[in-house]
DRENPA-3360 file (N, C-alpha, C; in nm, 2 decimals, always signed):
BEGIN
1 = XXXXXXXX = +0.11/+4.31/-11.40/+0.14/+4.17/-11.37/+0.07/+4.13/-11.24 ~ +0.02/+4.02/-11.23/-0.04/+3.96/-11.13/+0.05/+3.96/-10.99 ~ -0.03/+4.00/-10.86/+0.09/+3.95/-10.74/+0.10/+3.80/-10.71 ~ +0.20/+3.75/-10.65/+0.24/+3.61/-10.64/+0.19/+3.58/-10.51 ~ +0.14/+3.48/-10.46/+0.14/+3.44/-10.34/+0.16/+3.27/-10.27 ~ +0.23/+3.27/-10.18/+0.26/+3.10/-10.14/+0.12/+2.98/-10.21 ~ +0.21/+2.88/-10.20/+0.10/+2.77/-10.24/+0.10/+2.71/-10.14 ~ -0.05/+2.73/-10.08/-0.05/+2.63/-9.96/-0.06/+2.46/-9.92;
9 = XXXXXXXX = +0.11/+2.42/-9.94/+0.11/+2.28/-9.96/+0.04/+2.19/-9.84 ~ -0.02/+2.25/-9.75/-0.05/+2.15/-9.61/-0.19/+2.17/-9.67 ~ -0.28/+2.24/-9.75/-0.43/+2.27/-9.78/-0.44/+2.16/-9.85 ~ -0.35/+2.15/-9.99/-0.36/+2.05/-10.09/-0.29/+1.94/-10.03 ~ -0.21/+1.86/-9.94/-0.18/+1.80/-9.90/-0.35/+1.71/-9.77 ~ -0.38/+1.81/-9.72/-0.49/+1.79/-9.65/-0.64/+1.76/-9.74 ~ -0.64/+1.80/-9.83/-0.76/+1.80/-9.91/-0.73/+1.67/-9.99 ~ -0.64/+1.64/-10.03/-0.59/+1.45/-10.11/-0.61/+1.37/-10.00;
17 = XXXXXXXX = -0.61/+1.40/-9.86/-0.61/+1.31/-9.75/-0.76/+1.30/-9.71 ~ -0.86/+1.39/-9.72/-1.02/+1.41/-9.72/-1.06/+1.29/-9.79 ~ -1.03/+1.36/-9.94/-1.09/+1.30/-10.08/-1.02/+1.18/-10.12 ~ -0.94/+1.12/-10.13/-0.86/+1.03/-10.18/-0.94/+0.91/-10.21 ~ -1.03/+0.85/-10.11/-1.11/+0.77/-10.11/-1.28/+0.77/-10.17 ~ -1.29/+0.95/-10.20/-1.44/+0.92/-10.16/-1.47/+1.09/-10.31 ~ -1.61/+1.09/-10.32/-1.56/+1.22/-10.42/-1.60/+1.32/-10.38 ~ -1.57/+1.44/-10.37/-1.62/+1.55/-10.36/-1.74/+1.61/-10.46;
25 = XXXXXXXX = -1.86/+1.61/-10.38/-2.02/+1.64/-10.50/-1.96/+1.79/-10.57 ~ -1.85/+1.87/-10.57/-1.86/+1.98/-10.59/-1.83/+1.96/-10.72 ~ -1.70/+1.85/-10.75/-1.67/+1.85/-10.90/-1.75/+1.70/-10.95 ~ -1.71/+1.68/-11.11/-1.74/+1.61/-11.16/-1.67/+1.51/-11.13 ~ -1.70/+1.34/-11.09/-1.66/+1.25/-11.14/-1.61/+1.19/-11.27 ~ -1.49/+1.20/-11.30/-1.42/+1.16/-11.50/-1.41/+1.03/-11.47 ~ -1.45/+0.92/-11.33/-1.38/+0.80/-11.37/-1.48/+0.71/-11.51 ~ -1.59/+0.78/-11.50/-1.64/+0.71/-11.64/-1.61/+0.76/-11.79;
33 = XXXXXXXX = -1.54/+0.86/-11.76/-1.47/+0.92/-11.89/-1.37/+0.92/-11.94 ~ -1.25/+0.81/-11.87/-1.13/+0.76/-11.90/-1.07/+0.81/-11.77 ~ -1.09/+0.83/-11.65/-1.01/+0.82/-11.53/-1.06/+0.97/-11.47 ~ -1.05/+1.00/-11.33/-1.03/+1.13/-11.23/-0.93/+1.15/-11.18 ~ -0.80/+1.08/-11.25/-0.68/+1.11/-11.16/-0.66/+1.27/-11.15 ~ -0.64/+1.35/-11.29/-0.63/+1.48/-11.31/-0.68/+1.57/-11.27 ~ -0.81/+1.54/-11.23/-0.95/+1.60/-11.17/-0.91/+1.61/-11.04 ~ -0.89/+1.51/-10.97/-0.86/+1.50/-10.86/-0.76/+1.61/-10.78;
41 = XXXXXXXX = -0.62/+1.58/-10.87/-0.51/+1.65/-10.89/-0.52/+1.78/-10.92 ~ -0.62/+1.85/-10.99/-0.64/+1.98/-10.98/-0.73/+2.00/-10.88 ~ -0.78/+1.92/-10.81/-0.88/+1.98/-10.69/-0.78/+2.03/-10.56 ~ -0.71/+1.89/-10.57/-0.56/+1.90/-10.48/-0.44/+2.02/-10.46 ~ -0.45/+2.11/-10.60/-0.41/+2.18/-10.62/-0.44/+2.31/-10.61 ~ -0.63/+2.34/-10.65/-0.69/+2.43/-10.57/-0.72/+2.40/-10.45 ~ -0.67/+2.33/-10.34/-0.74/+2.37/-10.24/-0.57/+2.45/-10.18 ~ -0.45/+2.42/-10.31/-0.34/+2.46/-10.21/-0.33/+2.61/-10.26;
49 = XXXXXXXX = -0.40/+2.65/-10.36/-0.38/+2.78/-10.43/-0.56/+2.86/-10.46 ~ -0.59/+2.87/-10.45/-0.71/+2.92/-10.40/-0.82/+3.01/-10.52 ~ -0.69/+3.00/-10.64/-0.71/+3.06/-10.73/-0.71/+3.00/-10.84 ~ -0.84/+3.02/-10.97/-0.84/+2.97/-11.11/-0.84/+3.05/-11.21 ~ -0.76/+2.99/-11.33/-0.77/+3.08/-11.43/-0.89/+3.05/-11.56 ~ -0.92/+3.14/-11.56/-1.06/+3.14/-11.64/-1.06/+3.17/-11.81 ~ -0.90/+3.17/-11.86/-0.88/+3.19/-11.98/-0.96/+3.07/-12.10 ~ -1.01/+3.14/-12.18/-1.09/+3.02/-12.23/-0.99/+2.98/-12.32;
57 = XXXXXXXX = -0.94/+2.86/-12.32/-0.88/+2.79/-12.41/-0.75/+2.70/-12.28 ~ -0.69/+2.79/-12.27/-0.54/+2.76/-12.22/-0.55/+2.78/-12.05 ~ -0.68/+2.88/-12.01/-0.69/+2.78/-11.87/-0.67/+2.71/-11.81 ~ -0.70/+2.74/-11.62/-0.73/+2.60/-11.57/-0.87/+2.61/-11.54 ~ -1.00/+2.57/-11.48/-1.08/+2.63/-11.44/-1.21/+2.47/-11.45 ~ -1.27/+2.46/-11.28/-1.40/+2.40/-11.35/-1.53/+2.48/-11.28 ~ -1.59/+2.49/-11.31/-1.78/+2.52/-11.29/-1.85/+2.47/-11.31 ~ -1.88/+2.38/-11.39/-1.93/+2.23/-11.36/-1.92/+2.16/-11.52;
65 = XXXXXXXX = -1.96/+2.04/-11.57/-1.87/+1.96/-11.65/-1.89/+2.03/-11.76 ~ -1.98/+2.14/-11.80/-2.00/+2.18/-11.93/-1.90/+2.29/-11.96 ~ -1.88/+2.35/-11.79/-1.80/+2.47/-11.82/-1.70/+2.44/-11.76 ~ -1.60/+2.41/-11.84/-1.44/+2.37/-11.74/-1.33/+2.36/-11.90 ~ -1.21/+2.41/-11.84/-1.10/+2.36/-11.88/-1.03/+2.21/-11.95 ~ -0.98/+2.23/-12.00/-0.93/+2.06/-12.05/-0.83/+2.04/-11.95 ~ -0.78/+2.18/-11.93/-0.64/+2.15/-11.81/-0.68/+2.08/-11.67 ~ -0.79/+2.08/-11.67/-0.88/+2.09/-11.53/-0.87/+1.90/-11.56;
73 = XXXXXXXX = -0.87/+1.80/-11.64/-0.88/+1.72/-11.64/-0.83/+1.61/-11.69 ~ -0.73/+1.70/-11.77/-0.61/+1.58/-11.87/-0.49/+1.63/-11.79 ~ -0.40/+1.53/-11.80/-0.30/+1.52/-11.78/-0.20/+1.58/-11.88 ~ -0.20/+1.59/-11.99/-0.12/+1.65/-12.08/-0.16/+1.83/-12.06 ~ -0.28/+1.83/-12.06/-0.31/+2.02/-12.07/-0.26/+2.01/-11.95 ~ -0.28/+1.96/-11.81/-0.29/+2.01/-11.69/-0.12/+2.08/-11.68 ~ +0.00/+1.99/-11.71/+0.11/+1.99/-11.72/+0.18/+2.12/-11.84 ~ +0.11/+2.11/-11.92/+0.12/+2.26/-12.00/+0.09/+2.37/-11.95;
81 = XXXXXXXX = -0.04/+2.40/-11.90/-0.10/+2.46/-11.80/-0.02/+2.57/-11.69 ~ +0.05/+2.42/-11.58/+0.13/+2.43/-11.49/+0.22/+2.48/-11.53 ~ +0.30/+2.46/-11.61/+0.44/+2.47/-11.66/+0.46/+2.57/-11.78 ~ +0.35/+2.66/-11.85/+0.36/+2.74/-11.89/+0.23/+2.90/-11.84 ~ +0.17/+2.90/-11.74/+0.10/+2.99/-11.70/+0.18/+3.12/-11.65 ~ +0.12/+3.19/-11.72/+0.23/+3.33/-11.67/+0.09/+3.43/-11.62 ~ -0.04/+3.35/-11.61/-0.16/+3.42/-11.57/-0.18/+3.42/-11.41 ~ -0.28/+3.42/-11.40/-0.39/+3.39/-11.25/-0.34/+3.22/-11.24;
89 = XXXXXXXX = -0.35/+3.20/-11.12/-0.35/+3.05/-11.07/-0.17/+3.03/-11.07 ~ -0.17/+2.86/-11.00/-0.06/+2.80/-11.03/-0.02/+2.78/-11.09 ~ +0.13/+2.84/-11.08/+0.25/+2.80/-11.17/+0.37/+2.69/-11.13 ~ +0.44/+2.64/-11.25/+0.53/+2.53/-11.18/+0.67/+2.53/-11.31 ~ +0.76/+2.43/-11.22/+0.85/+2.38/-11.31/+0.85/+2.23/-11.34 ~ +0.91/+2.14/-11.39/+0.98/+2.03/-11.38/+1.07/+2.03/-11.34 ~ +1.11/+1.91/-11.22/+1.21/+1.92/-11.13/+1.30/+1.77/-11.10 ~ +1.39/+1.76/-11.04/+1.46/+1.64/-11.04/+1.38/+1.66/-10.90;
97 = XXXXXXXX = +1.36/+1.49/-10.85/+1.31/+1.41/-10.79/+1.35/+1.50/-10.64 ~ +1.42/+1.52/-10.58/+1.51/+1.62/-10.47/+1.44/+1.74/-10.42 ~ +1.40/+1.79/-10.57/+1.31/+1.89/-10.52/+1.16/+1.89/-10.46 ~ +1.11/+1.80/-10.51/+0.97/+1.74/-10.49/+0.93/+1.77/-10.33 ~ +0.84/+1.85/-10.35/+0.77/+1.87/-10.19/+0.62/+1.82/-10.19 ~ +0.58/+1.83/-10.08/+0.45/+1.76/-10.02/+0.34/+1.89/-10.09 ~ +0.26/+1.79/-10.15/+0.18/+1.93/-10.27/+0.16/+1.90/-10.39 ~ +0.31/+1.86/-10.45/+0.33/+1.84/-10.57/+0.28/+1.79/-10.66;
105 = XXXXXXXX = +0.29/+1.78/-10.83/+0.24/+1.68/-10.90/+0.33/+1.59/-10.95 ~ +0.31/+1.44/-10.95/+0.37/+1.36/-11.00/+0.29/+1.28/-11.12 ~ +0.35/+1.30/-11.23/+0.29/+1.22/-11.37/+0.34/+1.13/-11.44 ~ +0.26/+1.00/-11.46/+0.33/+0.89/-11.49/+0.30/+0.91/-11.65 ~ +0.37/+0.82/-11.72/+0.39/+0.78/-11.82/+0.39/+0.59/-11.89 ~ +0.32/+0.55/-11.94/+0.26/+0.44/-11.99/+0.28/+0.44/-12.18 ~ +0.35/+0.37/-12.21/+0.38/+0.33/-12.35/+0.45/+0.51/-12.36 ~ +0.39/+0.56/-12.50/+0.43/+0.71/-12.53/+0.37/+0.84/-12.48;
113 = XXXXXXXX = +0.27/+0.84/-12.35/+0.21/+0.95/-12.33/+0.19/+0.92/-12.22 ~ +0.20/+1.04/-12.08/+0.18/+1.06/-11.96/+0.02/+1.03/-11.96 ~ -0.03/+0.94/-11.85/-0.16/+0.92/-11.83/-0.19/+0.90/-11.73 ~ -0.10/+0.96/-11.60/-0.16/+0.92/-11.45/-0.12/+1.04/-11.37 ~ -0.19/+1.12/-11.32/-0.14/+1.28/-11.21/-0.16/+1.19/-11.13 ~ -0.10/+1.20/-11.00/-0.09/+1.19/-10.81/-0.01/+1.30/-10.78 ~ -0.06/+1.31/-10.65/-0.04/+1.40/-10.55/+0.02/+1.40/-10.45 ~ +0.16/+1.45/-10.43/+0.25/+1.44/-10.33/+0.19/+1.50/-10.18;
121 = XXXXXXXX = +0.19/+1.36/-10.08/+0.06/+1.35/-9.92/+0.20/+1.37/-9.88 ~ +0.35/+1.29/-9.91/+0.45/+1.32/-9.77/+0.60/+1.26/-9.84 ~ +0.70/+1.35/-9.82/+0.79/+1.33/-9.88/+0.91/+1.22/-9.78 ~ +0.98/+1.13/-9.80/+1.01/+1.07/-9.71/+1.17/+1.04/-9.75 ~ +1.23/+0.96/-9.68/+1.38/+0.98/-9.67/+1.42/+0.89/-9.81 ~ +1.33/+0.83/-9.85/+1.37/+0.74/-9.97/+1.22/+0.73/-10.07 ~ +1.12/+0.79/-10.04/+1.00/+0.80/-10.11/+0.91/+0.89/-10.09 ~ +0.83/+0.90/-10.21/+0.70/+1.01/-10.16/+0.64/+0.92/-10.14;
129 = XXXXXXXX = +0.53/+0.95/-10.06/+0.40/+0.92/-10.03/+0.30/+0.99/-10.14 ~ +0.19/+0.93/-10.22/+0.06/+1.00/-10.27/-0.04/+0.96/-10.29 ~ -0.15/+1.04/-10.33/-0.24/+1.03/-10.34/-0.31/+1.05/-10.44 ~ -0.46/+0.95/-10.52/-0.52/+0.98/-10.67/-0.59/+0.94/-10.68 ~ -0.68/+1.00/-10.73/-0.77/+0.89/-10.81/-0.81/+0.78/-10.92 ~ -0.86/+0.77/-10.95/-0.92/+0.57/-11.05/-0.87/+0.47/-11.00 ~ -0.67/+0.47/-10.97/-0.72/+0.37/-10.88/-0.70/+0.45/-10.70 ~ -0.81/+0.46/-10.68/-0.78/+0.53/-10.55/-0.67/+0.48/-10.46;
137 = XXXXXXXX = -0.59/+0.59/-10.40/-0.50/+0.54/-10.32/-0.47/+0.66/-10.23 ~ -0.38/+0.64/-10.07/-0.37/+0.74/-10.01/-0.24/+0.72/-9.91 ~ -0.15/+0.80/-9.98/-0.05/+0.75/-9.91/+0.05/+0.66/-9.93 ~ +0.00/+0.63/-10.07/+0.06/+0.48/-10.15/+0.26/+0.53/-10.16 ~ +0.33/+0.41/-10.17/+0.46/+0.49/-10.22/+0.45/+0.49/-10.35 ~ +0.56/+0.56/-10.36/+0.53/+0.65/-10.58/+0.61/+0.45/-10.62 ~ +0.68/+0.41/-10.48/+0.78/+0.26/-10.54/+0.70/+0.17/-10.61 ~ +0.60/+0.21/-10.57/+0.52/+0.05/-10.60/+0.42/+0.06/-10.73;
145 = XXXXXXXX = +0.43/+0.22/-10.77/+0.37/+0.17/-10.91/+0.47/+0.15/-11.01 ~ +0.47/+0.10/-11.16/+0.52/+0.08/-11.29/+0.48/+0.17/-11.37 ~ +0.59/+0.22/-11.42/+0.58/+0.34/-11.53/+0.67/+0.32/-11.63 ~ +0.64/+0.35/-11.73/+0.80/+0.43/-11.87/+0.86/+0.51/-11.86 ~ +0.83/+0.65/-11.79/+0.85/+0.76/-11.76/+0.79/+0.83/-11.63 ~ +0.89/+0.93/-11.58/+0.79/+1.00/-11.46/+0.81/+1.16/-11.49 ~ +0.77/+1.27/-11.44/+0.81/+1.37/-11.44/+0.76/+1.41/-11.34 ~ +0.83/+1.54/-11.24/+0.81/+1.56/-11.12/+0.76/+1.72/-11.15;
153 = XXXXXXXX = +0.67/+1.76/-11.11/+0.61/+1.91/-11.12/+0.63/+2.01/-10.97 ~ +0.72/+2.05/-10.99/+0.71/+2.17/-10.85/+0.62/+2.27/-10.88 ~ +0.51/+2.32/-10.80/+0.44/+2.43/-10.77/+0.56/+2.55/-10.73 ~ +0.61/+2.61/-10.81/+0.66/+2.73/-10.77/+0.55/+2.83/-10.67 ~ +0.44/+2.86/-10.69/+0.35/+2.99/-10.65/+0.18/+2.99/-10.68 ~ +0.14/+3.10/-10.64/+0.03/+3.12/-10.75/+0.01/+3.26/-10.76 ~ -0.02/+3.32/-10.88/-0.10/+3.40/-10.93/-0.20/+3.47/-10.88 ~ -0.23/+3.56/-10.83/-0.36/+3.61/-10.84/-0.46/+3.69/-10.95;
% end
């Protein structure tokens, strides 16, 4: 079994505060391919966990746009991904709103399917703060967008 180690929420917290506005040449840009929020959101995620999983199919993983993960960029895998990896990389639960730390993933929901990842910048006495991409923002409160649904993702750990 793989050993576990912290997820470093101030890395991914600090790396959404870098990028939020601007793109990092390392990955691909998706906003021409139906949005980078997720992209984003997993970069956010590796910078707090340092580790990818390279399973071909059920992965997370990018190397550049030909060789990557679906988790790496959709919102639906990314969330499956999170919430069922028992491999390498980050693992998570779904969590009531309470739990939600600075790190986190937050996924919106529009008609019948989740279609927006942000990234928990700062948790506050009555709101988070986050951060995403397409429509870029930094910092935004989670109040002010409109959704059908939300789900809150805790990063339990990561994998090595």
């Amino acid at each position: 079994m793989p050993s576990s180690i912290e997820y470093d929420r101030k890395a991914a917290a600090k790396y959404a505060s870098r990028w939020a506005y601007g793109r990092n040449p390392k990955y691909y840009d998706f906003d021409g391919l139906g949005g980078d929020c997720t992209n984003f959101a997993s970069q956010c995620i590796f910078a707090g966990s340092g580790v990818m999983n390279f399973t071909p199919i059920t992965g997370w993983y990018f190397v550049n746009i030909n060789k990557r993960s679906a988790s790496w960029s959709s919102v639906i895998y990314l969330y499956k991904f999170l919430t069922t990896n028992k491999g390498a990389g980050p693992y998570a639960q779904t969590v009531q709103p309470q739990s939600v730390m600075t790190g986190d993933l937050i996924q919106l929901k529009r008609g019948s399917i989740f279609t927006h990842s942000l990234i928990v910048t700062e948790v506050t006495d009555n709101d988070f703060l986050i951060a995403c991409h397409t429509m870029d923002s930094l910092n935004r409160p989670l109040s002010t967008y409109s959704y059908d649904d939300i789900r809150y993702v805790h990063i339990l750990g990561v994998r090595r």
